[in-house]
DRENMI-997497 format. One record per residue (C-alpha): z, x, y. Coordinates in steps of 0.25 Angstrom, whole numbers. Example, Ala and Ser with C-alpha at 12.3 -4.5 7.8 and 13.67 -1.06 7.14 Angstrom:
BEGIN
{c3:31 | c1:49 | c2:-18} .
{c3:29 | c1:55 | c2:-4} .
//
This chain:
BEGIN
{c3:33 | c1:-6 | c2:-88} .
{c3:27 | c1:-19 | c2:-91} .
{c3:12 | c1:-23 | c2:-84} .
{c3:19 | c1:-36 | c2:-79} .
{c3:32 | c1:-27 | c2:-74} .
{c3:21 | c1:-17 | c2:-67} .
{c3:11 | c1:-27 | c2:-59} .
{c3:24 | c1:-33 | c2:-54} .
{c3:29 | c1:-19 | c2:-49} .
{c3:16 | c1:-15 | c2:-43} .
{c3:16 | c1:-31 | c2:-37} .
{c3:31 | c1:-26 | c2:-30} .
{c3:27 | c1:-14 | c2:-26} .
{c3:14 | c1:-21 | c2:-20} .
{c3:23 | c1:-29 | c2:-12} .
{c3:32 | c1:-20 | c2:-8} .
{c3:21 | c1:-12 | c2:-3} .
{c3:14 | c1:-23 | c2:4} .
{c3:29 | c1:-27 | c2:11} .
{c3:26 | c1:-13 | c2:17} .
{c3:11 | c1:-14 | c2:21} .
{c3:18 | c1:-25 | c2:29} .
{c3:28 | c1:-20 | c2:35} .
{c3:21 | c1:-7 | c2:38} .
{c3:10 | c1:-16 | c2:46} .
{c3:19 | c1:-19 | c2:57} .
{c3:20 | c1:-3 | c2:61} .
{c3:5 | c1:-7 | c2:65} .
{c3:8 | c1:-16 | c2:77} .
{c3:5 | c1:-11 | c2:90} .
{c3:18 | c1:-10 | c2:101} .
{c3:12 | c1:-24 | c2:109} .
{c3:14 | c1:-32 | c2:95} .
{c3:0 | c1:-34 | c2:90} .
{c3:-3 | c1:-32 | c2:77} .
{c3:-12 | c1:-19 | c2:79} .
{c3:-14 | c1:-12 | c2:65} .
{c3:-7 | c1:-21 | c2:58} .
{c3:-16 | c1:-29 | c2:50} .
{c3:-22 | c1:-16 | c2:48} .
{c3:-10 | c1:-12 | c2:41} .
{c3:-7 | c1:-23 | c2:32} .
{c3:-23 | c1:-23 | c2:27} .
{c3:-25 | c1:-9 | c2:23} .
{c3:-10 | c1:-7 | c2:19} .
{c3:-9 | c1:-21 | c2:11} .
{c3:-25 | c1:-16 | c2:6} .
{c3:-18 | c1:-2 | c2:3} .
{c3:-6 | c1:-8 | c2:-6} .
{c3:-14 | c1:-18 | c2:-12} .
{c3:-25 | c1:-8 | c2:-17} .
{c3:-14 | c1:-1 | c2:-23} .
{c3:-8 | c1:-12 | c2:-31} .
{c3:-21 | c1:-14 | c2:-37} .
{c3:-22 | c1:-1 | c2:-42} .
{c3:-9 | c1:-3 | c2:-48} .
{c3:-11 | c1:-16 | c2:-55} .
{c3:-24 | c1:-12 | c2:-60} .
{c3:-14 | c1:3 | c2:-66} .
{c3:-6 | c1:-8 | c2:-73} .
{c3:-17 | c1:-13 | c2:-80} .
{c3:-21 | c1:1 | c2:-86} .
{c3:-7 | c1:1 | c2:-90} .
{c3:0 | c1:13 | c2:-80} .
{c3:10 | c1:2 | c2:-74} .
{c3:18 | c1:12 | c2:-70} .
{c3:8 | c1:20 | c2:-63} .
{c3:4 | c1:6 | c2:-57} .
{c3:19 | c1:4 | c2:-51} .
{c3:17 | c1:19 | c2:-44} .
{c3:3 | c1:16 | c2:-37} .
{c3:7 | c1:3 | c2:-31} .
{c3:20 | c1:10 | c2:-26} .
{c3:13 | c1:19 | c2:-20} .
{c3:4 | c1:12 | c2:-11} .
{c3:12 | c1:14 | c2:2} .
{c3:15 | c1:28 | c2:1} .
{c3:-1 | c1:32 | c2:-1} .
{c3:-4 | c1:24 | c2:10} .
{c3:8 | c1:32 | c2:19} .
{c3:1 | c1:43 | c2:14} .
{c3:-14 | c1:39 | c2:17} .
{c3:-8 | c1:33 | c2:32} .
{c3:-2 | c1:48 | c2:34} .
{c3:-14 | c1:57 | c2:27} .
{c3:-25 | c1:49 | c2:37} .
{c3:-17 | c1:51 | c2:50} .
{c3:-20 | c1:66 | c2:46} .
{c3:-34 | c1:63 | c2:43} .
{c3:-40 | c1:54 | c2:53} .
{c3:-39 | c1:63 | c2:64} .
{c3:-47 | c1:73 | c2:57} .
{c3:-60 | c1:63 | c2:57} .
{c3:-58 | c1:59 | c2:71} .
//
């Protein structure tokens, strides 16, 4: 795989992942209609997936373009799995 042909894969997946941030946000309304959470949601998700796609750019340039494709894909499931892991943890602290 080609540098070019990888950064433009971890841009897709970057997208597709963003497109998911978004539509994940509105589970974050309250029942009246106001925003609640939501903006909440779309920072630290759109933060979460945008951290990731710079891990990933910076893989290609070491040359593991592959590896780069598979971190960026991943950046939803990890933060599914952060989101489950600290509803366990968070009543422990209080």
């Amino acid at each position: 795989m080609s540098a070019t042909f990888a950064i433009v894969a971890v841009i897709a997946v970057t997208i597709i992942n963003l497109a998911i941030v978004a539509a994940s946000s509105v589970f974050a309304i309250h029942g009246d209609g106001t925003p609640g959470e939501m903006s909440l949601v779309l920072v630290v998700g759109s933060l979460w997936v945008l951290a990731f796609a710079a891990r990933s750019i910076f893989t290609v340039t070491k040359g593991a373009r592959g590896q780069a494709v598979s971190t960026s894909a991943k950046a939803i499931p990890y933060a599914l799995m952060v989101l489950v892991l600290s509803q366990f943890f968070i009543p422990l602290f209080n």
